[in-house]
C-alpha positions, 0 to 999 in steps of 0.5 A: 662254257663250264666255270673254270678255275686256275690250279695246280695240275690234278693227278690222274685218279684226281681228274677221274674223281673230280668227273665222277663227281660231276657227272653223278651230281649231274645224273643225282639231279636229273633222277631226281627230277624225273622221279619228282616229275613221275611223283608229281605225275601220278599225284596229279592224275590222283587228284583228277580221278578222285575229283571225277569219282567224287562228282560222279558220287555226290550226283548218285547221292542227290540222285538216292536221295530223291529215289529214297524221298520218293518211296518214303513219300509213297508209304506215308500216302499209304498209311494216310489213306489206309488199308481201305485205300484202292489200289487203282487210285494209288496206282495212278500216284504210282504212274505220275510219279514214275513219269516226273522221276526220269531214273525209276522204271517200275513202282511197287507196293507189295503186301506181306504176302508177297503180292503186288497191290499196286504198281506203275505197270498195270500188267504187274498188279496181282502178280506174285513177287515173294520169291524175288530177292529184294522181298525176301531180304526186307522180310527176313531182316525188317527195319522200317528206317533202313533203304534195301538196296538190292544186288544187280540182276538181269531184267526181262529187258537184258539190262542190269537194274537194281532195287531200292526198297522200304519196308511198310509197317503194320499198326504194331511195326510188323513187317507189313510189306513193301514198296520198292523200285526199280532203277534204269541204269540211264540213271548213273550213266549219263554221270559216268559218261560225262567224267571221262576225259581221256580215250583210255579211261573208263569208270563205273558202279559196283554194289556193296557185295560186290557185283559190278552193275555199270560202266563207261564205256559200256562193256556188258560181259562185265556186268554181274563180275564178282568184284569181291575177290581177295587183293582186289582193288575192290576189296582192299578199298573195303578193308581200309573203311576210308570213303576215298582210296587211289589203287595202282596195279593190275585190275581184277576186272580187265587184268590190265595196268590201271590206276584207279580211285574207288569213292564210297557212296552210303549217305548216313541220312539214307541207312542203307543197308548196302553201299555202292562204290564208284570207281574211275580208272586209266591205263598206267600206260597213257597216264605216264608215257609222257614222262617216260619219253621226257625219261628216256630223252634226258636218260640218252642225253646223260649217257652221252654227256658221260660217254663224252666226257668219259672218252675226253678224259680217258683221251687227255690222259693217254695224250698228255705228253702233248700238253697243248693237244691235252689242253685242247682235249679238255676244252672240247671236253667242256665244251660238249659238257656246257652244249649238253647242258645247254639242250636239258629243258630247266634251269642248271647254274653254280655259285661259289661260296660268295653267292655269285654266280660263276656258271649257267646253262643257255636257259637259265641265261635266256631267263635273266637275259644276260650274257655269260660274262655279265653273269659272272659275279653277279649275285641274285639280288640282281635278277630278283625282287627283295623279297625273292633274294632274300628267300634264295640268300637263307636256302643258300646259307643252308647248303654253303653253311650246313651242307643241305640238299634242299628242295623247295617251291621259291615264288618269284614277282615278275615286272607285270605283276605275275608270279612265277613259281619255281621248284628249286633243288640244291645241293653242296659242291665239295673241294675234295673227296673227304668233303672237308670244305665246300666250295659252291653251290650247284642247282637246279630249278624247273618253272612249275607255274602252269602246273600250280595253275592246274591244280588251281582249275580244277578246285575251281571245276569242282564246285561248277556243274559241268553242264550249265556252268551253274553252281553244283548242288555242294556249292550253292549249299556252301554259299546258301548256308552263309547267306541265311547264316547273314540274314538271320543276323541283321534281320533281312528278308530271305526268299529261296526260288526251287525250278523245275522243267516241266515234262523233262523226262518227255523231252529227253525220250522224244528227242534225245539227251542231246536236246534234254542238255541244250534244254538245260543250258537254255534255261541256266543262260536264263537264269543268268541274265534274270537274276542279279550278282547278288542272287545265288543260282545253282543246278541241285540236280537233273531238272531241277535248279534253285535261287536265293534271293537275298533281301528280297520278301515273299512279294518281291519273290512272287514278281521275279519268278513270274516274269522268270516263268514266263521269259521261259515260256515264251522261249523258242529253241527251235533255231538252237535244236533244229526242232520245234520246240517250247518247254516251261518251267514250275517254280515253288517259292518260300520266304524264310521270315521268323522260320528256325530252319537250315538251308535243307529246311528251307529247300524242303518247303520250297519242294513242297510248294513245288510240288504243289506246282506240279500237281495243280497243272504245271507252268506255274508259281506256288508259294508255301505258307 
């Protein structure tokens, strides 16, 4: 029941105080608990939107970045080879390049005059390309350090692509022509597929001008939208010139309720000319419909608890010639009062102005496991460790002393060991109208551990490669760079491993993306049970995987990654696929020894060695000097 206390008779404007003070106190608590709830709601969702965009983000930024390598790789054998250099020869590095880049449809190189003197697809050598778009940009505004990116067009395949483009330079730095290639949207997609997380939700790519090129799931009369309208959610992310935004209202695209987080993609190391810009989005609608029901249930139940208590007022005093009926009223009253109170699912309590507890609701008792007669006059060093009553004696000193309205997170040990995490508000409880003299405290508190529990998974998600469980590429440079960081300093031997999948691409075009991830899955389970605690593995994009190795020297690293090669090579994932199926793996491999270079230094020459494994044959370990 509700605390009572022995008084004088109240008149009767007294007694309708008294209750509206009640009752606004009680709905003051519980709109501000449905409002930090809905806040708390919408910031939650915020931070998983952001989260995904940034995953999706940071894999187009790995996945530039070897598009970028590949065609400044394909101008620097140009200007090696020379102007008398045939054009059949370079169109073979074009095809074999083309086939170990999964992402690149077609490769050109460009002279100019607008002519094609090479290229992946034979049918195109000889054709002349001076009118499309991506040349005429390069031309028009030449800079031999700048990637073009071109806008999104319709191929000859009815699929939305785009360019990406470097300028060839002439003796003098004169425009001299292009290489450029075209990107398969299967690209992006298989990253936009795999943050979506909710039925409703939907993501996608839009290029810096402002044509749409991409979404998932795929929705291709959107394709080409112009996304660059004023008040756009597009727009406004661009005027705001932050590489991350979170927009709430109706989308331009599909005119529907959206929450939406935009996350600019435009590596300062690549130049771009133009940006790309990610967004992943949800209905507004799902996003809160819990809340709202949570809402509209504790909404009914405050217009009940206040027609109830209403009603018995209004019945006590039309009746009060009845003392003992006025009596009984009142006590129905409470009754029904502390029975509603009982039913909200947090925890609802009062105490006078010595700290003791004179009232709490059925789950805040259930929580102290006490009766409400043991409760009364009891006082939170009773219920709490030292530490966790001393925290609630300050917050009510503020309230009964200063007349605070506090809100606060309160942390509680529990008998086991765990911690409990609870969202305390309180507020003063007044004597009289005039708020001369306070005589209590009423409070409320929610359990919000799982909550805190949540935003600790998904930190942890974020530095994991959703598909292997390896380290993703940001996390395994974050741990890489304070392992060389440890070697350089007490003189260890460092060694760093860079895998790659032979024939990936093959594998996903003969038998599915499915099989391509049990492939990458295999290989990451592998890895896992070849290398020590010590060792630091990480998937830093598509195929490709690293290793370092601490205290281990270039020897002891040819050993390791031979045995690795051929525990892949004589892996059968038949029973896993259903196929028959072997794949094996290349492996570049560099000591660190007296070299003065970072982390990206080191995977760079471990490229190199790799990508001397993949031209002497594959299925092999090469070491760089």
């Amino acid at each position: 029941m509700l605390p009572r206390r022995p008084q004088p008779g109240l008149s009767g404007l007294a007694k309708w105080l008294a209750l509206g003070i009640a009752l606004l106190i009680l709905g003051g608590l519980i709109f501000v608990n449905l409002q930090i709830e809905r806040e708390r709601t919408g910031m939650r969702e915020q931070e998983r939107l952001l989260a995904q965009a940034k995953v999706i983000a940071d894999n187009m930024e790995f996945q530039l970045t070897a598009a970028s390598h590949a065609l400044t790789s394909i101008r620097n054998t140009l200007a090696r080879r020379g102007a008398a250099a045939g054009r059949g020869d370079i169109s073979g590095d074009l095809t074999s390049l083309s086939n170990a880049m999964p992402g690149i449809r077609t490769l050109l190189v460009i002279d100019a005059s607008g002519k094609a003197l090479a290229s992946n697809r034979a049918e195109l050598v000889g054709t002349d390309l001076s009118a499309r778009g991506y040349f005429q940009t390069v031309r028009k505004q030449p800079n031999a350090n700048t990637l073009y990116v071109s806008q999104p067009f319709r191929t000859v395949l009815d699929v939305y692509s785009l360019n990406l483009t470097r300028m060839l330079a002439g003796p003098n730095g004169e425009f001299a022509g292009i290489v450029t290639a075209t990107v398969d949207p299967e690209f992006f997609k298989t990253a936009l597929d795999s943050v979506l997380y909710a039925p409703d939700m939907w993501d996608a790519i839009v290029h810096g001008d402002g044509q749409l090129l991409l979404t998932a799931p795929e929705n291709k009369p959107l394709y080409g939208m112009d996304q660059a309208r004023p008040g756009s959610f597009f727009s406004r992310h661009l005027e705001s010139g932050q590489t991350r935004n979170v927009f709430t209202g109706t989308t331009y695209a599909t005119k529907d309720e959206r929450m939406m987080a935009l996350h600019t993609v435009r590596p300062a190391a690549l130049n771009m000319d133009k940006a790309l810009v990610v967004s992943a989005s949800r209905e507004l609608d799902a996003i809160y419909a819990t809340w709202r029901h949570n809402a509209f249930a504790q909404g009914m139940l405050f217009a009940v608890i206040s027609l109830i208590s209403l009603m018995g007022l209004y019945g006590y005093q039309a009746s009060r010639r009845v003392h003992e009926r006025e009596a009984r009223e009142a006590r129905m009253m409470a009754e029904r009062f502390s029975l509603a109170l009982d039913k909200i699912p947090t925890y609802i309590y009062m105490k006078d102005r010595q700290r003791r507890y004179v009232y709490a609701n059925r789950p805040t008792l259930d929580l102290f496991r006490v009766s409400e007669a043991e409760l009364r006059g009891s006082d939170d060093d009773r219920f709490f460790p030292p530490e966790t009553a001393a925290h609630l004696h300050d917050i009510d000193t503020r309230v009964l002393e200063h007349g605070e309205d506090t809100a606060e997170e309160v942390i509680a040990e529990q008998a086991d060991g765990s911690r409990r995490v609870y969202w305390e508000i309180k507020t003063p409880i007044y004597e009289d109208a005039e708020k001369t003299r306070i005589w209590g405290i009423c409070g409320i508190s929610t359990d919000i551990t799982e909550h805190m529990e949540l935003l600790e998974q998904l930190k942890a998600q974020a530095s994991k490669d959703y598909l292997t469980g390896l380290s993703n590429r940001r996390h395994f440079m974050e741990r890489g760079e304070n392992e060389l960081a440890l070697a350089r300093r007490y003189d260890h031997a460092l060694s760093l491993l860079m895998i790659d999948i032979d024939h990936f691409k093959n594998i996903n075009d003969s038998h599915g993306h499915k099989v391509g991830d049990s492939v990458l899955q295999q290989l990451a389970d592998i890895l896992r049970s070849s290398f020590r605690s010590v060792d630091i593995i990480g998937r830093i994009g598509g195929e490709e995987f690293a290793v370092l190795l601490p205290e281990t020297d270039i020897q002891q690293a040819q050993e390791v990654a031979e045995r690795l090669r051929l525990s892949v090579e004589g892996t059968d994932l038949s029973q896993a696929t259903g196929l028959p199926l072997h794949f094996t793996i290349s492996i570049g491999a560099v000591e660190l020894g007296n070299r003065e270079v970072g982390l990206g230094g080191l995977l760079d020459l471990a490229d190199v060695a790799l990508y001397q494994a993949k031209q002497t044959g594959r299925n092999r370990v090469c070491f760089s000097a």
